[in-house]
PDB file with SEQRES, HELIX, SHEET and CRYST1 records, atoms N, CA, C and O in Angstrom:
SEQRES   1 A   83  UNK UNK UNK UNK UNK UNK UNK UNK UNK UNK UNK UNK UNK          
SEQRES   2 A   83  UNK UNK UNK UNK UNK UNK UNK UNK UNK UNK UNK UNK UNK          
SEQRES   3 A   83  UNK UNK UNK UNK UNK UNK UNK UNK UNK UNK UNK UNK UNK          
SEQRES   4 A   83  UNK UNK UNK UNK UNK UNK UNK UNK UNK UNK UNK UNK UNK          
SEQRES   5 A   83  UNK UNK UNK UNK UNK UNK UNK UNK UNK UNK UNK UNK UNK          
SEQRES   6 A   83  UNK UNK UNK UNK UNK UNK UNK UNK UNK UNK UNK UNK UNK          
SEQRES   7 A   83  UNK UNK UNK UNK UNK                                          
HELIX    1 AA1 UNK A    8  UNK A   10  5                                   3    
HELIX    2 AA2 UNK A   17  UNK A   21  1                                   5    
HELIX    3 AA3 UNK A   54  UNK A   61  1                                   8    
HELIX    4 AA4 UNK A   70  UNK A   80  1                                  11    
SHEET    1 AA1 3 UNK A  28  UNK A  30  0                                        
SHEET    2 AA1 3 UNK A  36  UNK A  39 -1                                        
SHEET    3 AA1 3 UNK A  50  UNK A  53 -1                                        
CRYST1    1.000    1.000    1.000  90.00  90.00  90.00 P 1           1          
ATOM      1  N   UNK A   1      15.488   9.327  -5.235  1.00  0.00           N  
ATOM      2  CA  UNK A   1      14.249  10.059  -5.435  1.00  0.00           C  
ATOM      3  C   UNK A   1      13.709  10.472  -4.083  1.00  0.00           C  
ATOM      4  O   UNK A   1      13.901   9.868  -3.027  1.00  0.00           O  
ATOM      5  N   UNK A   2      12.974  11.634  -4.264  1.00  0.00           N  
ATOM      6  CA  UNK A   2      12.573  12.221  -2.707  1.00  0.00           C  
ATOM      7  C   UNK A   2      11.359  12.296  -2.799  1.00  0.00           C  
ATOM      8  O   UNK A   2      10.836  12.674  -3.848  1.00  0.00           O  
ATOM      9  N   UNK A   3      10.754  12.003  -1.877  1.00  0.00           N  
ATOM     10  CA  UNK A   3       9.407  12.061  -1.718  1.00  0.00           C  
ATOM     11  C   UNK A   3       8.746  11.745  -0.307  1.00  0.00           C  
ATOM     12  O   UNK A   3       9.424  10.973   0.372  1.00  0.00           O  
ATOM     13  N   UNK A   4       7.805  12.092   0.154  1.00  0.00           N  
ATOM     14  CA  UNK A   4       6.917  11.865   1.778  1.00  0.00           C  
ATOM     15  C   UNK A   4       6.484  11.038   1.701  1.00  0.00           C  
ATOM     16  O   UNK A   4       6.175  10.535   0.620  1.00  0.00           O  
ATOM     17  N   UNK A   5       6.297  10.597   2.679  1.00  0.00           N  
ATOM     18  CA  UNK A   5       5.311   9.259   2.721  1.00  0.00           C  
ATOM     19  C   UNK A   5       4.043   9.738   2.860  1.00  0.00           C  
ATOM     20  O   UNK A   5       3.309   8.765   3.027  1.00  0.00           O  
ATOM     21  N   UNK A   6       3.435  10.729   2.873  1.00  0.00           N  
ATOM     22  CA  UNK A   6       2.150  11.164   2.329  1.00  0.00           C  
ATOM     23  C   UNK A   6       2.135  11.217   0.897  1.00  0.00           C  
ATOM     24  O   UNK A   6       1.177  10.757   0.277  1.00  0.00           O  
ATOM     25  N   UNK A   7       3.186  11.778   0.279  1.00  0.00           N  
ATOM     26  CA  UNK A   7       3.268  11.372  -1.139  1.00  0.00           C  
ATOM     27  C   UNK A   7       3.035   9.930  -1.602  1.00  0.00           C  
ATOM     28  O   UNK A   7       2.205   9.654  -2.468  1.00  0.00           O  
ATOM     29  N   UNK A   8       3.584   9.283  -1.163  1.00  0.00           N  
ATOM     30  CA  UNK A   8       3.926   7.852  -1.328  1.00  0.00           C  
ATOM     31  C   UNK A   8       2.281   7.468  -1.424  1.00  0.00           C  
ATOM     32  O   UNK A   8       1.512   6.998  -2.262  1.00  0.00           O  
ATOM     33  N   UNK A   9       2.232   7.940  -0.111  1.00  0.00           N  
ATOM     34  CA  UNK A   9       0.571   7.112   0.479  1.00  0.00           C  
ATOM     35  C   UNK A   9      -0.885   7.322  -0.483  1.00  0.00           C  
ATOM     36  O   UNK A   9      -1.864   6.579  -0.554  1.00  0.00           O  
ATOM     37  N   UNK A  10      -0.615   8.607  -1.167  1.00  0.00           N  
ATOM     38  CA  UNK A  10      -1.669   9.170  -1.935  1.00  0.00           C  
ATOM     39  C   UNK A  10      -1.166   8.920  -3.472  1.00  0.00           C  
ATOM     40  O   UNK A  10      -1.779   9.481  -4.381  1.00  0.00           O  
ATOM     41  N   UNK A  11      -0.235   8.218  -3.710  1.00  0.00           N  
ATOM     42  CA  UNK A  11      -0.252   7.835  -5.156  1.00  0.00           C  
ATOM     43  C   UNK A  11      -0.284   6.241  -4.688  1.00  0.00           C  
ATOM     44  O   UNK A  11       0.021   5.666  -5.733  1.00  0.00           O  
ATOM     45  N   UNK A  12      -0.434   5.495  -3.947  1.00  0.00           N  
ATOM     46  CA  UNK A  12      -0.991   4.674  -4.123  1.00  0.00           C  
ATOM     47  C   UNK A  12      -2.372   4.171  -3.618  1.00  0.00           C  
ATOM     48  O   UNK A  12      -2.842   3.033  -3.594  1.00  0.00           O  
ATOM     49  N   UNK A  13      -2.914   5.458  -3.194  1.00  0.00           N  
ATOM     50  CA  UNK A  13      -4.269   5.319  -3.241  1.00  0.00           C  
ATOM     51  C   UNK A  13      -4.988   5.540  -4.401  1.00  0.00           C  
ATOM     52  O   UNK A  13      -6.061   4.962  -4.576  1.00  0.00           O  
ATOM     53  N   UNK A  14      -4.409   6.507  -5.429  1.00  0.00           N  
ATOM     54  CA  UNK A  14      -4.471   7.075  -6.683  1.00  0.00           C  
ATOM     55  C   UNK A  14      -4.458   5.907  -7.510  1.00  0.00           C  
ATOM     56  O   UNK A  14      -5.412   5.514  -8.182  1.00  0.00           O  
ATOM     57  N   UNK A  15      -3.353   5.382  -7.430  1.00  0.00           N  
ATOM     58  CA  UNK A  15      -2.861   3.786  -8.183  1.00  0.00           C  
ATOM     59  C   UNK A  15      -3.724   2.676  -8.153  1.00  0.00           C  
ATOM     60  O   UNK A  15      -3.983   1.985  -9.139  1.00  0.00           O  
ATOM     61  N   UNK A  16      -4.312   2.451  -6.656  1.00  0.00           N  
ATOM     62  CA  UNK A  16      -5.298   1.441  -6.479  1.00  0.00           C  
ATOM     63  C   UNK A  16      -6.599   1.939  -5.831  1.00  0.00           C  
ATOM     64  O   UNK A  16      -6.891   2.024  -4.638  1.00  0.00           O  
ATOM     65  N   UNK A  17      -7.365   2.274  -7.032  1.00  0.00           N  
ATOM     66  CA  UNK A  17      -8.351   2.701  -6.480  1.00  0.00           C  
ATOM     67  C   UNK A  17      -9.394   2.107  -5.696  1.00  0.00           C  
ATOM     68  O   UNK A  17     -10.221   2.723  -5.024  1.00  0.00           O  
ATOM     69  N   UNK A  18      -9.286   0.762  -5.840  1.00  0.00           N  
ATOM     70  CA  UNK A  18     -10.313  -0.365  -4.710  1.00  0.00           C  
ATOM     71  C   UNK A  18      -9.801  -0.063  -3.411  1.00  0.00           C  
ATOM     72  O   UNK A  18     -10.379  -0.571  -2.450  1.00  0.00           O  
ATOM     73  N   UNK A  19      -8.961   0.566  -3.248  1.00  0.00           N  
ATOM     74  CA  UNK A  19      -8.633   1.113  -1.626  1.00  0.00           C  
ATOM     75  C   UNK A  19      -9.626   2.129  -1.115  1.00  0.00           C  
ATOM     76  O   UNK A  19     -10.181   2.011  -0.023  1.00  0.00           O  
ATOM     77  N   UNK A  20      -9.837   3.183  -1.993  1.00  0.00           N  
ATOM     78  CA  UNK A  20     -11.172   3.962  -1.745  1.00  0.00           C  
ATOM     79  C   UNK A  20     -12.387   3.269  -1.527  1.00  0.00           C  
ATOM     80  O   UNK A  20     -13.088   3.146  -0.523  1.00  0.00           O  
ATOM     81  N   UNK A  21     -12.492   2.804  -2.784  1.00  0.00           N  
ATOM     82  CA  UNK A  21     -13.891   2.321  -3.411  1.00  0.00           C  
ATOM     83  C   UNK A  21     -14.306   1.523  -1.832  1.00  0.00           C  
ATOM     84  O   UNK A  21     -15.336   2.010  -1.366  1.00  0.00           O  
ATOM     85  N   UNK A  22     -13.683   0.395  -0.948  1.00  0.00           N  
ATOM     86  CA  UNK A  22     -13.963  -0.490  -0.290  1.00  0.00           C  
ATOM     87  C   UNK A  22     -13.733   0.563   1.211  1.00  0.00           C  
ATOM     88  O   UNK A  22     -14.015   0.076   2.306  1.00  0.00           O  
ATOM     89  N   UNK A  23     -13.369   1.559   1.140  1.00  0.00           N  
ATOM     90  CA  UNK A  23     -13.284   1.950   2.514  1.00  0.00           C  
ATOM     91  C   UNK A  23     -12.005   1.463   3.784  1.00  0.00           C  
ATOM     92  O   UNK A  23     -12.052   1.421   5.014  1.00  0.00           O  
ATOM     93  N   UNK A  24     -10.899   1.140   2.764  1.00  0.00           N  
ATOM     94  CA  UNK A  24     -10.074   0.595   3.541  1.00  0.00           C  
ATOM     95  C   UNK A  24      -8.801   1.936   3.882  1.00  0.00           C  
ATOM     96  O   UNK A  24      -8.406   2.582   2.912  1.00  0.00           O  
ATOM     97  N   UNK A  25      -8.335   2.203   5.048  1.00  0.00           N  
ATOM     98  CA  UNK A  25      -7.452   3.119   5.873  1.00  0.00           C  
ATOM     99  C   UNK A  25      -6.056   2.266   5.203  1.00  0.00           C  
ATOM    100  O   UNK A  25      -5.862   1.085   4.915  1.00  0.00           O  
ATOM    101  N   UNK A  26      -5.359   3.302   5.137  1.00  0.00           N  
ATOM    102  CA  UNK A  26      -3.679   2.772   4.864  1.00  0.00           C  
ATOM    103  C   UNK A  26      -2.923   3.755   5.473  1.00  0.00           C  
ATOM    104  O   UNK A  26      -3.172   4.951   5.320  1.00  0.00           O  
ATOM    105  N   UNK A  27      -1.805   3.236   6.314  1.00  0.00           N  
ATOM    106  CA  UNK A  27      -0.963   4.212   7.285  1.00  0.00           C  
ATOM    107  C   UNK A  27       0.510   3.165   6.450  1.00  0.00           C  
ATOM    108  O   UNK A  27       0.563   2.004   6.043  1.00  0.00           O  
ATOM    109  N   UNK A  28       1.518   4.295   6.500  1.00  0.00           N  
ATOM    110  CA  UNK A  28       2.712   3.424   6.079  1.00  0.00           C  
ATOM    111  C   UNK A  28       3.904   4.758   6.756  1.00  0.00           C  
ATOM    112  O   UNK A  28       3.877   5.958   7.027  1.00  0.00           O  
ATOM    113  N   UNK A  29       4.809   3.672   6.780  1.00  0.00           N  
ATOM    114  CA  UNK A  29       6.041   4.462   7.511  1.00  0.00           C  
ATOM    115  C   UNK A  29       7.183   3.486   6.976  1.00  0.00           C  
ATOM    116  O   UNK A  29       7.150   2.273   6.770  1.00  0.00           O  
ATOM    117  N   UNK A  30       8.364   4.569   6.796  1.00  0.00           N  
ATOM    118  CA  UNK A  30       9.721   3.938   6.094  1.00  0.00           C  
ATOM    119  C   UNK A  30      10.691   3.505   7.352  1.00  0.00           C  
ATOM    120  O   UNK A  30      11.163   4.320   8.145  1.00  0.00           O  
ATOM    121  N   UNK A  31      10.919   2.008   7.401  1.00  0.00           N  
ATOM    122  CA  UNK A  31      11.789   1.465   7.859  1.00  0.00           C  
ATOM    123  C   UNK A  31      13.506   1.066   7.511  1.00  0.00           C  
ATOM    124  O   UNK A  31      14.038   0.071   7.019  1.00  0.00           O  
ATOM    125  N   UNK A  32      14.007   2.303   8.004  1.00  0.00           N  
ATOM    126  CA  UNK A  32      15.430   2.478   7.255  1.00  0.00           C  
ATOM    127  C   UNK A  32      16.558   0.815   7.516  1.00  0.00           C  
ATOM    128  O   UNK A  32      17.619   0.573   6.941  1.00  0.00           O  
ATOM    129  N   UNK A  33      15.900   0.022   8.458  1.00  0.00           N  
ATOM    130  CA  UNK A  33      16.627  -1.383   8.399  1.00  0.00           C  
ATOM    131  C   UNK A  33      16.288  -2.298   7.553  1.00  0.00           C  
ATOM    132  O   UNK A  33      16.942  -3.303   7.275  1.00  0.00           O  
ATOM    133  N   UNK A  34      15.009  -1.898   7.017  1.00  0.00           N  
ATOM    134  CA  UNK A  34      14.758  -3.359   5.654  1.00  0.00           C  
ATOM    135  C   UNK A  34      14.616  -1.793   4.654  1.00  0.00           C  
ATOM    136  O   UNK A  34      13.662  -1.805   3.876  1.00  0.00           O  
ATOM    137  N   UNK A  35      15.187  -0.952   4.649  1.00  0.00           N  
ATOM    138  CA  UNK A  35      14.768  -0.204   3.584  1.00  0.00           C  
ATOM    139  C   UNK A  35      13.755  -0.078   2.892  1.00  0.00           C  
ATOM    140  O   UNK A  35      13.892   0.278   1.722  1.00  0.00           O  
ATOM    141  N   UNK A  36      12.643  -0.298   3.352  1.00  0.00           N  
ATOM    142  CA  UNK A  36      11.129  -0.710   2.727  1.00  0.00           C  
ATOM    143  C   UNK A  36      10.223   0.113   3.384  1.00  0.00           C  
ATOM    144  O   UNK A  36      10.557   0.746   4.386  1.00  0.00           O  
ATOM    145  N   UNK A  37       8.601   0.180   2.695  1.00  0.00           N  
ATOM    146  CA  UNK A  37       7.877   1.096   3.690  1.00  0.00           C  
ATOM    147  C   UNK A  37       6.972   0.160   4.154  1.00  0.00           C  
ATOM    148  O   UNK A  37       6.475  -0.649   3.371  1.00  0.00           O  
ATOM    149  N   UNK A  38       6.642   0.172   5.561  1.00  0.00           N  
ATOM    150  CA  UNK A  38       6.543  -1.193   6.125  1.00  0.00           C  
ATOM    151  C   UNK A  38       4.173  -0.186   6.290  1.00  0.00           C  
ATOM    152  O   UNK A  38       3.793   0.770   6.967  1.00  0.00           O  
ATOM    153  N   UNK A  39       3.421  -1.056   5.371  1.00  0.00           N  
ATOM    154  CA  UNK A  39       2.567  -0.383   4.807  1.00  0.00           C  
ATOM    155  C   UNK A  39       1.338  -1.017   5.926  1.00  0.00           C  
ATOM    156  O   UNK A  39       1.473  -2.238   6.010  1.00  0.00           O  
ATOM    157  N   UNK A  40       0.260  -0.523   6.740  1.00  0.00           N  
ATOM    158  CA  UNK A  40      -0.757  -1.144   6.681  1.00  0.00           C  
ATOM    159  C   UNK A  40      -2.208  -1.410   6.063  1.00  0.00           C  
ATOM    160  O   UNK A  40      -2.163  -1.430   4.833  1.00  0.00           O  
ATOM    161  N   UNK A  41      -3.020  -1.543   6.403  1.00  0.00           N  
ATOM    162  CA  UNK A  41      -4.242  -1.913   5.859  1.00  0.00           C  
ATOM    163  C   UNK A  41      -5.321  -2.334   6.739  1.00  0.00           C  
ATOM    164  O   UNK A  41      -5.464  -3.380   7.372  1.00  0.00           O  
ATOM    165  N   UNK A  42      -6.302  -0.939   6.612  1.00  0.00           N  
ATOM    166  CA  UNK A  42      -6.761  -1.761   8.024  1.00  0.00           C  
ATOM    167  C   UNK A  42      -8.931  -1.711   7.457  1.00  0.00           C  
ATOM    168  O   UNK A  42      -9.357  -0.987   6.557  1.00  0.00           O  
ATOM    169  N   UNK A  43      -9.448  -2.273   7.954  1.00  0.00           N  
ATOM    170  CA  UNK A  43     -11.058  -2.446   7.423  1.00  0.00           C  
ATOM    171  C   UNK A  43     -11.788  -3.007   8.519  1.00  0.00           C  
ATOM    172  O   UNK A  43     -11.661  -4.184   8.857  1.00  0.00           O  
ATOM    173  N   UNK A  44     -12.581  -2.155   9.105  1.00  0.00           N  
ATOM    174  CA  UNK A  44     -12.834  -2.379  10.951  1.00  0.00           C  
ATOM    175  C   UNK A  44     -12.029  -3.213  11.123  1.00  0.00           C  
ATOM    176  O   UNK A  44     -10.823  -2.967  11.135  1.00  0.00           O  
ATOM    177  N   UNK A  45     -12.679  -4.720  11.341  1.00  0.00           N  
ATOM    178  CA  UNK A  45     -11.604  -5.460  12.640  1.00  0.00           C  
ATOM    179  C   UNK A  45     -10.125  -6.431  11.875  1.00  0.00           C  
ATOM    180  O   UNK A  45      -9.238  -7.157  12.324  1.00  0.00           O  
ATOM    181  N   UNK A  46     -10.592  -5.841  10.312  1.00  0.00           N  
ATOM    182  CA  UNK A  46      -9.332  -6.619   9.214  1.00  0.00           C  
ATOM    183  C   UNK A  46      -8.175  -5.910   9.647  1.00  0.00           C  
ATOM    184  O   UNK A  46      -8.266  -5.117  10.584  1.00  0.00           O  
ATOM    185  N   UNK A  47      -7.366  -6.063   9.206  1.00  0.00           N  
ATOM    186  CA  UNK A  47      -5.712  -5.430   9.223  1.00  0.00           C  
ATOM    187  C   UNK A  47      -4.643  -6.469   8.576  1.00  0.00           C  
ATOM    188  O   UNK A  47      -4.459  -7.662   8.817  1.00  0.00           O  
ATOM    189  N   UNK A  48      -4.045  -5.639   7.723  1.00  0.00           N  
ATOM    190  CA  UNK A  48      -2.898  -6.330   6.813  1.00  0.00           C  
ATOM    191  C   UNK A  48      -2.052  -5.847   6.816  1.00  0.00           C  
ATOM    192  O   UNK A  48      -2.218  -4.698   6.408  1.00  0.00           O  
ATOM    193  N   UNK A  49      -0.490  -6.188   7.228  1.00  0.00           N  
ATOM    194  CA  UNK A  49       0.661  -5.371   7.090  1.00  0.00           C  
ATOM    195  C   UNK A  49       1.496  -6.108   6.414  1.00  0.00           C  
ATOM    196  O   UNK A  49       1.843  -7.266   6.646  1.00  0.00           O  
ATOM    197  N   UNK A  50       1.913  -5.178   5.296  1.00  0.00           N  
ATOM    198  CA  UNK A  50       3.072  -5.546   4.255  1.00  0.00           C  
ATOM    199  C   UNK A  50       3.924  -4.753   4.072  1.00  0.00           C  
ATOM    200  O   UNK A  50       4.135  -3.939   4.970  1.00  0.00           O  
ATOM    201  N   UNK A  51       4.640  -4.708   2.967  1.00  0.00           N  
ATOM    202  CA  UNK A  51       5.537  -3.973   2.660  1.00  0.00           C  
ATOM    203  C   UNK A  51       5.946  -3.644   1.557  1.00  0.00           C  
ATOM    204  O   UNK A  51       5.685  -4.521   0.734  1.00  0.00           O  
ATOM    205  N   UNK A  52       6.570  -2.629   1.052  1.00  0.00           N  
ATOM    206  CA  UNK A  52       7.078  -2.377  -0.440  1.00  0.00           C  
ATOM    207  C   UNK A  52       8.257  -1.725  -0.363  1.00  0.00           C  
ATOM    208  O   UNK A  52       8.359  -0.605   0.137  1.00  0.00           O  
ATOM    209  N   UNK A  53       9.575  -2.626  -1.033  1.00  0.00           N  
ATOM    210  CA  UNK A  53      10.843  -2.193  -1.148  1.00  0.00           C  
ATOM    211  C   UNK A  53      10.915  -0.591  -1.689  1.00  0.00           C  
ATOM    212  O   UNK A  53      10.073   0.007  -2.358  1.00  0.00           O  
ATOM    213  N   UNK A  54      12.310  -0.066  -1.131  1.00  0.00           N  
ATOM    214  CA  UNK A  54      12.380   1.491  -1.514  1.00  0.00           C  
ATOM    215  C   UNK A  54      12.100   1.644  -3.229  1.00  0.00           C  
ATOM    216  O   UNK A  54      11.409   2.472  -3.823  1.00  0.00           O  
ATOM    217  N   UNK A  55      12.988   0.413  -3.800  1.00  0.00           N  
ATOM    218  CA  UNK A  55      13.000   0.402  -5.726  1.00  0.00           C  
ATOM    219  C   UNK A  55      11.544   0.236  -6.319  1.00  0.00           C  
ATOM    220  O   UNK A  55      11.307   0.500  -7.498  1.00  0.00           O  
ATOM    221  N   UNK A  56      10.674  -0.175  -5.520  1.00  0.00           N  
ATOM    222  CA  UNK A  56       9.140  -0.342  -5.906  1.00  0.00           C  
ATOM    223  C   UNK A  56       8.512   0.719  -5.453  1.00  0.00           C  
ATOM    224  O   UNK A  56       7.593   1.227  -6.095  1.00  0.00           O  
ATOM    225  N   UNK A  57       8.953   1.223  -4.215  1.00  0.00           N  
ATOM    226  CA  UNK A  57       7.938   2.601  -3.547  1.00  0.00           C  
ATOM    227  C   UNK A  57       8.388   3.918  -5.163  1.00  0.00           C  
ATOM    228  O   UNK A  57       7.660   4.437  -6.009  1.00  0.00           O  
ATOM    229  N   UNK A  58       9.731   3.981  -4.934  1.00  0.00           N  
ATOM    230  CA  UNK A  58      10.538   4.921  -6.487  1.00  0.00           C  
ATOM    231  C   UNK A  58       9.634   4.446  -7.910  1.00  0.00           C  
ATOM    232  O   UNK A  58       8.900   5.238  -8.502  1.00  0.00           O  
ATOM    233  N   UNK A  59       9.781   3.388  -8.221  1.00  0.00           N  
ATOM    234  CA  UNK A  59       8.548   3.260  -9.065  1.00  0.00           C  
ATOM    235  C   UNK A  59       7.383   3.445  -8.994  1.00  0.00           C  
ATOM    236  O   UNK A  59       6.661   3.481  -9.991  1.00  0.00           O  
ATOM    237  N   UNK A  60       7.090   3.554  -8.147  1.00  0.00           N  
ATOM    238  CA  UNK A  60       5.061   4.120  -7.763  1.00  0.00           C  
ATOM    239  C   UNK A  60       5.183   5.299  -8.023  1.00  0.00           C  
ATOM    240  O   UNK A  60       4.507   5.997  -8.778  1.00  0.00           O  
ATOM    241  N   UNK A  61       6.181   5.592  -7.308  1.00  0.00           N  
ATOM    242  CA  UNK A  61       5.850   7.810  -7.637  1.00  0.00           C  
ATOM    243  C   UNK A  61       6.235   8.070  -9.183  1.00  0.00           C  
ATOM    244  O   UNK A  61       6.213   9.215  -9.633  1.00  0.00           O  
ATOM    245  N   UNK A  62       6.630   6.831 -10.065  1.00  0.00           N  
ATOM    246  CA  UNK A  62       7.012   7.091 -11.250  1.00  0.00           C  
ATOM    247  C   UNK A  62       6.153   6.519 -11.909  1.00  0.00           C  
ATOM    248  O   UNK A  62       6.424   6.242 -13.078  1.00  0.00           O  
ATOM    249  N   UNK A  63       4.885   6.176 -11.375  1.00  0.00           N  
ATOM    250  CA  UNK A  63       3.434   5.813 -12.069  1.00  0.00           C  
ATOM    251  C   UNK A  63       3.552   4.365 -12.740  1.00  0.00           C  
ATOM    252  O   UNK A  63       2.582   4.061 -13.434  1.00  0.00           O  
ATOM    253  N   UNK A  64       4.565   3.437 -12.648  1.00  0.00           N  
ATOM    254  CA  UNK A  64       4.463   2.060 -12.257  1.00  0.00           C  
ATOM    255  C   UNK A  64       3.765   1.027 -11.075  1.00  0.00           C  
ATOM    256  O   UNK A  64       3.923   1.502  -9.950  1.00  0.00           O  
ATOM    257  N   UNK A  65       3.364   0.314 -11.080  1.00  0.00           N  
ATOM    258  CA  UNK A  65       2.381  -0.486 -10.812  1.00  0.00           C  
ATOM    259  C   UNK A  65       3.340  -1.486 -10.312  1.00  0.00           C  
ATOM    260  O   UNK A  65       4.170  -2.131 -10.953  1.00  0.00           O  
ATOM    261  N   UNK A  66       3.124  -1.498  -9.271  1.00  0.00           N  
ATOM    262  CA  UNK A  66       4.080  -3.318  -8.287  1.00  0.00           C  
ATOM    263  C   UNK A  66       2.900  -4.054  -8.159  1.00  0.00           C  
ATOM    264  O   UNK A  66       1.765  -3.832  -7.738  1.00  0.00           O  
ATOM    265  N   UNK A  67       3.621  -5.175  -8.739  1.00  0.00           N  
ATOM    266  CA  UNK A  67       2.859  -6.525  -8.873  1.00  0.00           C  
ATOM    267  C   UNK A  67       2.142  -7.418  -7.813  1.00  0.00           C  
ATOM    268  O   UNK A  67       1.046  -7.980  -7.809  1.00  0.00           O  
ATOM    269  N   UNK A  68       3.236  -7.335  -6.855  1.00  0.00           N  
ATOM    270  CA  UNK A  68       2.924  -7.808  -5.671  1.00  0.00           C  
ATOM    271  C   UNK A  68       2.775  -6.917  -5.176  1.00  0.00           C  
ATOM    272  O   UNK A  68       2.351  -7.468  -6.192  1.00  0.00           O  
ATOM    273  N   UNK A  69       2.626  -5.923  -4.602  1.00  0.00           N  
ATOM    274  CA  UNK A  69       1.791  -4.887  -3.855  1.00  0.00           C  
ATOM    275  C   UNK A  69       0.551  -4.817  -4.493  1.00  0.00           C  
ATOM    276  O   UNK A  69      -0.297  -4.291  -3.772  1.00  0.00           O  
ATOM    277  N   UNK A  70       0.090  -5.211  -5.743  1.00  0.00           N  
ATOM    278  CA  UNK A  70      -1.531  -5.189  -6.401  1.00  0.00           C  
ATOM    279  C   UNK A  70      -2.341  -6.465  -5.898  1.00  0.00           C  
ATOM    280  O   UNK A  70      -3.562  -6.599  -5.822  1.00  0.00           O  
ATOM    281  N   UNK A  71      -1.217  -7.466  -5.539  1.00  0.00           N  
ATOM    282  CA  UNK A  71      -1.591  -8.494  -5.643  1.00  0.00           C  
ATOM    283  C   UNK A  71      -2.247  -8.706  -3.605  1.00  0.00           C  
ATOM    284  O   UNK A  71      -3.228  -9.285  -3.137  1.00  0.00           O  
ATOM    285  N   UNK A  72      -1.129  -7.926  -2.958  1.00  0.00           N  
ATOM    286  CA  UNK A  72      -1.596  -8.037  -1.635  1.00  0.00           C  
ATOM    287  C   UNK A  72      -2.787  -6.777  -1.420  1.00  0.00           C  
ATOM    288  O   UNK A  72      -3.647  -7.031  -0.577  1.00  0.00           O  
ATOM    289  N   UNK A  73      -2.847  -5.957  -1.858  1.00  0.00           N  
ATOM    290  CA  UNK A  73      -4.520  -5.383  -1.739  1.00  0.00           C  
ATOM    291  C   UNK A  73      -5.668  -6.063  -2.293  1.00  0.00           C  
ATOM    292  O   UNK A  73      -6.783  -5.939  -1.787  1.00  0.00           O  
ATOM    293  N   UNK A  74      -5.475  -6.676  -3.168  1.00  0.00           N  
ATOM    294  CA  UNK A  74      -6.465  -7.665  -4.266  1.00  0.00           C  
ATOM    295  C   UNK A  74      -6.780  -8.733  -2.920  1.00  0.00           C  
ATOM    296  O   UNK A  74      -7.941  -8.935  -2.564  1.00  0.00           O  
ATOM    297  N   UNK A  75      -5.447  -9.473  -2.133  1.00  0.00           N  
ATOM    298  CA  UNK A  75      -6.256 -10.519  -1.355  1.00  0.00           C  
ATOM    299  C   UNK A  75      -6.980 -10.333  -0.012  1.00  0.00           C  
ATOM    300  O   UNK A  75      -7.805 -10.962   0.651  1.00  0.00           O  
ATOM    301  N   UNK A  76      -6.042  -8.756   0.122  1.00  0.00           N  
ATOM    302  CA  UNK A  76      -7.000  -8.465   1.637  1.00  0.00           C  
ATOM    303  C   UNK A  76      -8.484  -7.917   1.385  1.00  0.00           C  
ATOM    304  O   UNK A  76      -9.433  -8.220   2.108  1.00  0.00           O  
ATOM    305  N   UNK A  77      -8.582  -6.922   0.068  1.00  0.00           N  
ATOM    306  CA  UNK A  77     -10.164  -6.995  -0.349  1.00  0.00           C  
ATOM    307  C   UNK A  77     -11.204  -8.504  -0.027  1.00  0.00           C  
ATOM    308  O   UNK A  77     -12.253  -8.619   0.607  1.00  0.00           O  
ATOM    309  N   UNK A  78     -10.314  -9.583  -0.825  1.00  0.00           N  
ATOM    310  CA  UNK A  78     -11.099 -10.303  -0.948  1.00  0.00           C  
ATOM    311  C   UNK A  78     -11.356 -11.185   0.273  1.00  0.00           C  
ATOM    312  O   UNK A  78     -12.400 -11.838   0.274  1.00  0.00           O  
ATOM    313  N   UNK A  79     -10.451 -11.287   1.404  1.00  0.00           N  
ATOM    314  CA  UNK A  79     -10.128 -11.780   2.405  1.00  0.00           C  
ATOM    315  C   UNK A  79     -11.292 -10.786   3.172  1.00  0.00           C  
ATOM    316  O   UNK A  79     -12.036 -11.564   3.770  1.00  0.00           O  
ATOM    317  N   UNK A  80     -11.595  -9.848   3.321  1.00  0.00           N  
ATOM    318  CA  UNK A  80     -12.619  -8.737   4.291  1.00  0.00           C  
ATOM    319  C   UNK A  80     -14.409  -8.944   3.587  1.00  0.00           C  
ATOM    320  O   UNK A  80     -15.425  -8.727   4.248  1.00  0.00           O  
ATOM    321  N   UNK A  81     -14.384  -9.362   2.258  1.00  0.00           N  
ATOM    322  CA  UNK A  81     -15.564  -9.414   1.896  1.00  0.00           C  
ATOM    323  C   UNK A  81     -16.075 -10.781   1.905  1.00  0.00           C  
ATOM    324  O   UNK A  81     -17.223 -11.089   1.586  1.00  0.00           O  
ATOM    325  N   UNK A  82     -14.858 -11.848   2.414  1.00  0.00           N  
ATOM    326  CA  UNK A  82     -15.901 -13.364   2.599  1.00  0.00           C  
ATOM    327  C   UNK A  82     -16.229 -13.816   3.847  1.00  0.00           C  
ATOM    328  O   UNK A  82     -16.689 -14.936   4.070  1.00  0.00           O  
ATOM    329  N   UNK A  83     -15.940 -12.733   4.903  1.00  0.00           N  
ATOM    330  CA  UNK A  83     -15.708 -12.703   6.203  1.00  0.00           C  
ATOM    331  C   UNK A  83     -17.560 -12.032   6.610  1.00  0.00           C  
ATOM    332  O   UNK A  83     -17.897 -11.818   7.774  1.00  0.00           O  
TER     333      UNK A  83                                                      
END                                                                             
């Protein structure tokens, strides 16, 4: 499947909308040695970097939902608002 990583980046801002809602920046770039898009997360002085395999990024643009990618925006939200 082909797609930009601006593509990428704006369907999963689309996907998770508490990324807006909270004001959090996401920059991501594809790392062809772990085959993954190696994603950040950043909220003034917060910052989270993860990642999402190519077979999970292909499912996002196919309007599936990764579990653990919901699950690591869910803790850095909550990780920036008890701070």
């Amino acid at each position: 499947m082909g797609y930009t990583n601006v593509a990428l980046k704006d369907k999963i801002m689309e996907m998770y909308p508490e990324i807006t809602k909270h004001g959090i920046a996401v920059s991501l770039d594809f790392d062809t040695t772990k085959n993954a898009y190696i994603v950040k997360f950043r909220k003034d002085k917060h910052e989270l970097t993860t990642h999402i395999e190519k077979k999970d990024a292909d499912d996002c643009m196919n309007g599936v939902k990764c579990v653990y990618f919901g699950v690591q925006i869910g803790q850095f939200i909550k990780n920036f608002e008890t701070t």
